[in-house]
C-alpha positions as CSV (number, residue, x, y, z in Angstrom):
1,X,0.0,0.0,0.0
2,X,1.5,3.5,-0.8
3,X,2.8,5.5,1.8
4,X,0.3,8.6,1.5
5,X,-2.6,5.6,2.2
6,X,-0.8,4.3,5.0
7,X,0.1,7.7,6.5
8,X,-3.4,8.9,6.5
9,X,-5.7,5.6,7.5
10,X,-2.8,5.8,10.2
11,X,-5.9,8.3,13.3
12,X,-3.5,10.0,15.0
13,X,-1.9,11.2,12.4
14,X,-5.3,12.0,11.0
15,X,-6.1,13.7,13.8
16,X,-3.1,15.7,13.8
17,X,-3.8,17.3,10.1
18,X,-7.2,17.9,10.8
19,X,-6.4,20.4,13.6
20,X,-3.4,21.3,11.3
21,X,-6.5,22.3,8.5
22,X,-8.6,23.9,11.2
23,X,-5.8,25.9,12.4
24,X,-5.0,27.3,8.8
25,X,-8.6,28.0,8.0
26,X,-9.6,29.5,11.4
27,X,-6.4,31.6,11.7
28,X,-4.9,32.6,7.7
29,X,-8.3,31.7,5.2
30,X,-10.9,33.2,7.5
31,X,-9.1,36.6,7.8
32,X,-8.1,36.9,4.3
33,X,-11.8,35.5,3.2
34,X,-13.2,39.1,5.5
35,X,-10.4,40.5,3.3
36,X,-11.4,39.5,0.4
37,X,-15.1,39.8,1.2
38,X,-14.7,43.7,1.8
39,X,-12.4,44.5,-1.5
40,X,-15.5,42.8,-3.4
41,X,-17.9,44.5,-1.9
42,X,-16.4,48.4,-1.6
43,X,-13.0,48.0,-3.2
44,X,-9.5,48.3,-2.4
45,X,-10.4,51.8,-0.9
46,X,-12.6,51.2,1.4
47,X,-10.2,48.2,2.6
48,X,-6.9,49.7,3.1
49,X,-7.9,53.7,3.1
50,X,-11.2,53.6,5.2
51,X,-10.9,50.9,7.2
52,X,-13.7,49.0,6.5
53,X,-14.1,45.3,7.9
54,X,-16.3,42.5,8.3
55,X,-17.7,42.5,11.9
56,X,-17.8,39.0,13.9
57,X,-20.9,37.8,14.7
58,X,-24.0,36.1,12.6
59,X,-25.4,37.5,10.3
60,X,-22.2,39.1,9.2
61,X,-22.0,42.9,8.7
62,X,-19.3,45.1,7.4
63,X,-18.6,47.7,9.5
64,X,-20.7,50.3,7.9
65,X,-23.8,48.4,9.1
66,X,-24.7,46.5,6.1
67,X,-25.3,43.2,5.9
68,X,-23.6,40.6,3.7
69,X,-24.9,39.3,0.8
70,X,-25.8,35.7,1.0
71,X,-23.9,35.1,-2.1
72,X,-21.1,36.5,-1.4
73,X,-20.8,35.5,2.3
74,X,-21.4,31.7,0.8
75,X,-19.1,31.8,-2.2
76,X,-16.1,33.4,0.1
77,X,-17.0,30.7,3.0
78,X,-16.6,27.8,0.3
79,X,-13.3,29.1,-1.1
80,X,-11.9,30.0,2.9
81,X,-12.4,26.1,3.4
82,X,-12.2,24.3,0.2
83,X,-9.2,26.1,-0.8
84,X,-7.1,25.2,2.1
85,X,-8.5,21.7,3.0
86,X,-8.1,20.4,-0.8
87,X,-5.1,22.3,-1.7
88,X,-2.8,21.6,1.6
89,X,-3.9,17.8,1.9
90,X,-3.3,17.5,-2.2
91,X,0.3,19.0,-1.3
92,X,0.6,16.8,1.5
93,X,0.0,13.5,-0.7
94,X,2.0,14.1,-3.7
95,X,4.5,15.4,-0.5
96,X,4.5,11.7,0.7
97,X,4.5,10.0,-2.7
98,X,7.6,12.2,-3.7
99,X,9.4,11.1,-0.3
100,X,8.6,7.1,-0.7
101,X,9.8,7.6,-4.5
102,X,12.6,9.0,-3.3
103,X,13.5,7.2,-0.4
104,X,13.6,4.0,-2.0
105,X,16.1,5.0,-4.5
């Protein structure tokens, strides 16, 4: 059985990159999805010049007092987690395949 199967059918190990994932989408994709969610909305301007933000809290609100759109909250939600989970473990696997090629040389 390849290495990246055995690795990862292997729970603590499992475990262990699942708090990895959430770590990296809590801490680095969810800031940078508020980010990305107020540059779409008001632009660049607004962002870096006017301080505008996303404030916590359901439903979310930028910090002019409107609302979110439900498109755009769920479209930036998808990418801050899909993004991460299926890029990062996709890098991990050909990560392990490259070091069992390797190693057995």
């Amino acid at each position: 059985m390849p290495l990246d199967h055995r690795i990862l059918k292997h729970t603590p190990f499992a475990l262990a990159w699942a708090a990895i994932l959430f770590a990296v989408i809590v801490f680095v994709a969810w800031p940078l999805r508020n980010m990305v969610l107020v540059l779409w909305t008001y632009g660049a301007r607004a962002y870096f010049e006017e301080g505008v933000r996303v404030l916590p809290g359901k439903p979310y609100k930028f910090s002019t007092g409107v609302e979110v759109s439900l498109l755009q909250d769920l479209v930036t939600g998808f990418a801050a987690f899909l993004i991460p989970a299926v890029g990062l473990t996709a890098l991990l696997i050909l990560w392990l395949q490259m070091y069992e090629r390797h190693s057995r040389d």
